[in-house]
C-alpha positions as CSV (number, residue, x, y, z in Angstrom):
1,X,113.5,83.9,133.0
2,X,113.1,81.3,130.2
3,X,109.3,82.4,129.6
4,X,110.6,85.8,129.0
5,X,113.5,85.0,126.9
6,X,111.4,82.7,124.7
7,X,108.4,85.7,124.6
8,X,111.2,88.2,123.3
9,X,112.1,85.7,120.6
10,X,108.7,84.9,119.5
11,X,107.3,87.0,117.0
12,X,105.0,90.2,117.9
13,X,102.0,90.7,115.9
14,X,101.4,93.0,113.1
15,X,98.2,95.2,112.6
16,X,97.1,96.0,109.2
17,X,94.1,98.7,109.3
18,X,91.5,98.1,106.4
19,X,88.7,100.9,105.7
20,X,85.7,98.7,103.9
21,X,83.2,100.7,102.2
22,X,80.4,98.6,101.7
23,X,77.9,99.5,98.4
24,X,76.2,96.5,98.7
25,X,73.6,95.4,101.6
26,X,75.2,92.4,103.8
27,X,73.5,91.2,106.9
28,X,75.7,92.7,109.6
29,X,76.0,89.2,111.0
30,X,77.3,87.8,107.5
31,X,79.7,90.5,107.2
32,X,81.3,89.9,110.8
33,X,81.4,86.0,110.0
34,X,83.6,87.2,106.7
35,X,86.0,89.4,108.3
36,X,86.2,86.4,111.3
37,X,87.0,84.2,108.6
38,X,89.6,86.2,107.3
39,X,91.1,86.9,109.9
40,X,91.6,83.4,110.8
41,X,93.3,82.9,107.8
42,X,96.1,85.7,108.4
43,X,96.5,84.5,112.2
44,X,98.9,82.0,111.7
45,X,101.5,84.2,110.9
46,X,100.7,87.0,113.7
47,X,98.9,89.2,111.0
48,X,96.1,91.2,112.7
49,X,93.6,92.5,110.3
50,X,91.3,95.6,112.1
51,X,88.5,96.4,109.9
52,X,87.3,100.0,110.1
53,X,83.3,99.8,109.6
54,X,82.3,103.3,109.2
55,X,85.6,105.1,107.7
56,X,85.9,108.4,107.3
57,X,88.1,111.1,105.1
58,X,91.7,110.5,106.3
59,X,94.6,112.6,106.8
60,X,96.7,109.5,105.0
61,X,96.4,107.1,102.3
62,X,95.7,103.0,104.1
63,X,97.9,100.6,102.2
64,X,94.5,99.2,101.9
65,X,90.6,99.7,101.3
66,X,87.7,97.6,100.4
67,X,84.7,97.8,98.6
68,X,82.0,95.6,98.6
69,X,79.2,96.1,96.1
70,X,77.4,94.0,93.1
71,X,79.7,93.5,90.1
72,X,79.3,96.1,87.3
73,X,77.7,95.2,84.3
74,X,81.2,95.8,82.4
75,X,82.1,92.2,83.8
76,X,80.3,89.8,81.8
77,X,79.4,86.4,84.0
78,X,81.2,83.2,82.1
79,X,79.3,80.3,82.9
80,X,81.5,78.2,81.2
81,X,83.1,75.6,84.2
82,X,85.7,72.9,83.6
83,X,86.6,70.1,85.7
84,X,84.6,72.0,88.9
85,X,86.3,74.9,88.5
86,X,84.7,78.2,88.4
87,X,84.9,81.9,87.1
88,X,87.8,83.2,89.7
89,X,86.5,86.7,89.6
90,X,84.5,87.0,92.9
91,X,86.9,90.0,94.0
92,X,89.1,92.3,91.9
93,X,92.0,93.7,93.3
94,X,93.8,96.9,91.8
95,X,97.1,97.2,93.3
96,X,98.3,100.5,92.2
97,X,95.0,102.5,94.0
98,X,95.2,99.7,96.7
99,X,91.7,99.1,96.1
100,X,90.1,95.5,96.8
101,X,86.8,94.9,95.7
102,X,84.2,91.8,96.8
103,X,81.8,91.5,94.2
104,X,78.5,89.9,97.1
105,X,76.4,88.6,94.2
106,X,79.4,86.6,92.3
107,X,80.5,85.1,95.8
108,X,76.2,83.7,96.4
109,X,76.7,82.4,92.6
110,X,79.4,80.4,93.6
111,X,78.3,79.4,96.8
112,X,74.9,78.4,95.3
113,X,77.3,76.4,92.5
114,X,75.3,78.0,89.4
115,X,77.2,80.6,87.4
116,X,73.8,80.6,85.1
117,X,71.7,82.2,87.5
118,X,70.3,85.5,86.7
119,X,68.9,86.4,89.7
120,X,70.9,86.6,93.4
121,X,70.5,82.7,94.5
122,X,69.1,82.4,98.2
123,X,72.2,80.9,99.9
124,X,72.6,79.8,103.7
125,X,74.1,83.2,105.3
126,X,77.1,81.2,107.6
127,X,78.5,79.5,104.2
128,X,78.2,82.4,102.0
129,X,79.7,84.3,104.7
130,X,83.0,81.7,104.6
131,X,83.0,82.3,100.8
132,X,83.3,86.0,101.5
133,X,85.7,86.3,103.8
134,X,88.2,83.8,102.0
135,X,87.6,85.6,98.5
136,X,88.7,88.6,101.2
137,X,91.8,87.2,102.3
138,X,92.8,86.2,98.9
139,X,92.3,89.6,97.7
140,X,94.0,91.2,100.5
141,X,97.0,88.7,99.5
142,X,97.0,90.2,95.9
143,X,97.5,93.7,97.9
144,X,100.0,92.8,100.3
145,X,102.3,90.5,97.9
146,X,102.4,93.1,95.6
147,X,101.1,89.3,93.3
148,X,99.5,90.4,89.7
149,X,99.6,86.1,89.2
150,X,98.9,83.6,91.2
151,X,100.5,80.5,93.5
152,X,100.3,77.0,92.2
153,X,98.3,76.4,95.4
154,X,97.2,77.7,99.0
155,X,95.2,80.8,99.2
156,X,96.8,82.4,95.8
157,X,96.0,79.6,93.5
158,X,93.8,81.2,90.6
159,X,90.6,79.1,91.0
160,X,88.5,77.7,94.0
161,X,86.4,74.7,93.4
162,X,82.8,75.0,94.5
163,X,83.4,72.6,97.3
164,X,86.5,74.4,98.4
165,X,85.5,77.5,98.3
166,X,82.1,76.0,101.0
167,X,84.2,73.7,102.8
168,X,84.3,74.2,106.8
169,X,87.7,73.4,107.0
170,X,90.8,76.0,106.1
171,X,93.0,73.5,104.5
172,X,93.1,75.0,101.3
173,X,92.9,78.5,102.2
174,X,96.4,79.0,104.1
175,X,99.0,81.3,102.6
176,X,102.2,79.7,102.2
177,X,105.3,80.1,105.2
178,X,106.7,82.3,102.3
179,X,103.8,84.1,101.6
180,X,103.2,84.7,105.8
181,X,106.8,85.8,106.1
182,X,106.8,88.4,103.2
183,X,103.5,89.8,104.0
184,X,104.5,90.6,107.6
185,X,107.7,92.1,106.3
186,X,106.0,94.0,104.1
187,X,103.8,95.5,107.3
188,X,106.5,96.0,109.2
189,X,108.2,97.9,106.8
190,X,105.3,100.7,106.7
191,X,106.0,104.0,108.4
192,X,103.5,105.2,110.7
């Protein structure tokens, strides 16, 4: 009786249903170990992210789509880095069209640690495949927060170091109690 009084109390999850479109080629095993990644990153706070592959027209708008392709040419590469820190724009997030772009060839820069690159750096597929998916969930936190800005820290702070952004651990890619609590109120708030 206690089991089942505490499982009613405990929180159910939340599904979020994202569309991806991808314009860019990505190993399908990189692009699984990205959306793993981000996933793990929404878990602690019972946020399910199901990732739609091959999405077709649909009947109603998804609070969220992503495109993954090479950054457009309009977006001019600053090599300039301070302290370790690099150019934050690895994803772009447009919250009025609900549109979250991954820019694959700024992500393998900053894996590879060298914004003065010209040409796509070879970069070990698991790592680069980290980088994506947390540039993913911080993207997908732009969308969901309804954040133009950023947090001081956590997985909405404005810059990744190089070694942060590579690291195997998740320390500094968590969202924030807050942040968990408003995002799953926001999801729960959406009418089917």
């Amino acid at each position: 009786m206690l089991v089942l009084f505490l499982a009613m109390l405990a929180p159910t999850s939340v599904t979020l249903d994202v569309p991806i479109y991808l314009v860019a080629e990505l190993k399908p095993s990189v692009l699984a170990e990205a959306l793993e990644e981000t996933e793990r990153i929404f878990e602690p706070g019972d946020i399910r992210l199901e990732f739609d592959l091959a999405p077709e027209l649909r009947s109603t708008r998804p609070l969220a789509f992503v495109v993954v392709q090479a950054r457009p040419a309009r977006f001019k590469v600053s090599p300039a880095c301070s302290r370790g820190l690099h150019d934050h724009r690895l994803g772009h997030t447009q919250l009025s069209s609900r549109r979250l772009t991954l820019w694959t060839e700024q992500v393998a820069r900053a894996v590879d640690g060298n914004w003065d690159r010209q040409g796509l750096p070879h970069v070990d597929d698991q790592v680069y495949a980290r980088a994506l998916g947390r540039v993913l969930a911080h993207e997908l936190g732009h969308l969901l927060l309804r954040l133009n800005g950023h947090r001081d820290g956590g997985l909405m702070r404005p810059t990744f170091s190089h070694r942060s952004l590579i690291a195997r651990g998740r320390g500094a890619f968590r969202l924030s109690a807050d942040d968990l609590h408003a995002i799953r109120a926001a999801l729960e708030g959406i009418e089917p």
